[in-house]
C-alpha positions as CSV (number, residue, x, y, z in Angstrom):
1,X,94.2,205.3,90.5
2,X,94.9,202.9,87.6
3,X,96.8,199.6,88.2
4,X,99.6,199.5,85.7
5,X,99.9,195.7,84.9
6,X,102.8,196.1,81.8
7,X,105.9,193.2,81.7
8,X,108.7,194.4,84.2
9,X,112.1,193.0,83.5
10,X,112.3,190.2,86.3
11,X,114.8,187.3,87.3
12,X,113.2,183.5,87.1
13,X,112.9,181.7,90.4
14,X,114.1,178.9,88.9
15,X,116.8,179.7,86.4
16,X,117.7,183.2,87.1
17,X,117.1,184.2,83.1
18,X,115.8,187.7,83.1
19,X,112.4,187.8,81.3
20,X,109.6,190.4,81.0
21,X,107.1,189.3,83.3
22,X,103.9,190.9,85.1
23,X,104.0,188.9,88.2
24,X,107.2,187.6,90.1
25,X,107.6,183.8,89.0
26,X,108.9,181.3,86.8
27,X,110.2,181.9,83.0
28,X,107.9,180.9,79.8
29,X,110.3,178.4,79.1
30,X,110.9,176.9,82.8
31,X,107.1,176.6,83.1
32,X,106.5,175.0,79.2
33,X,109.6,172.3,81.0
34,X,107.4,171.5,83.6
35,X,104.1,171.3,82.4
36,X,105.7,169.1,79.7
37,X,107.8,166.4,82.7
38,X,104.7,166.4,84.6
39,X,101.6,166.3,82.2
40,X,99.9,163.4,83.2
41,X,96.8,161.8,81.6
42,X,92.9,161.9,82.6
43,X,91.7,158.0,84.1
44,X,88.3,157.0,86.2
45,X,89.4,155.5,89.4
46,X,86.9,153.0,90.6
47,X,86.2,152.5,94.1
48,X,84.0,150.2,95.9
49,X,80.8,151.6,97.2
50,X,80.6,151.9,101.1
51,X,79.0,149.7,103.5
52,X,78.5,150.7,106.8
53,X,79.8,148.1,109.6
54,X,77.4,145.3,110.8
55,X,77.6,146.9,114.5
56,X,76.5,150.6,113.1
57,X,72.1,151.1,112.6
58,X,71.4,154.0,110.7
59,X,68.8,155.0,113.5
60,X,70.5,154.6,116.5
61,X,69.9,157.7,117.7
62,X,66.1,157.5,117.2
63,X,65.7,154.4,118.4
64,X,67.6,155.8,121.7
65,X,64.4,157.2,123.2
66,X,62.5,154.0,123.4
């Protein structure tokens, strides 16, 4: 059995336009919209690093035996 994966005329899901498409979705030009209104840019977001609370040990459960 060979999967046939050839463009089917299909309706958008967002603007209706018919368009030859392989999978059921959105247009060429409704996704090119998109990616262009929400393309946002790359940036480092710095964080401090964490520190465990003064009431926390790191061993508490080893030191629970003696």
């Amino acid at each position: 059995m060979e999967l046939d994966l050839a463009p089917v005329d299909m309706d958008c899901m967002r603007c209706g336009r018919t368009e030859a498409m392989r999978f059921r979705g959105m247009c060429r030009a409704c996704t090119e919209e998109l990616h262009a209104h929400f393309s946002r840019d790359v940036r480092v977001i710095e964080v401090a690093d964490y520190e465990p609370k003064m009431n926390v040990t790191p061993n508490a459960v080893a030191l629970k035996g003696d």
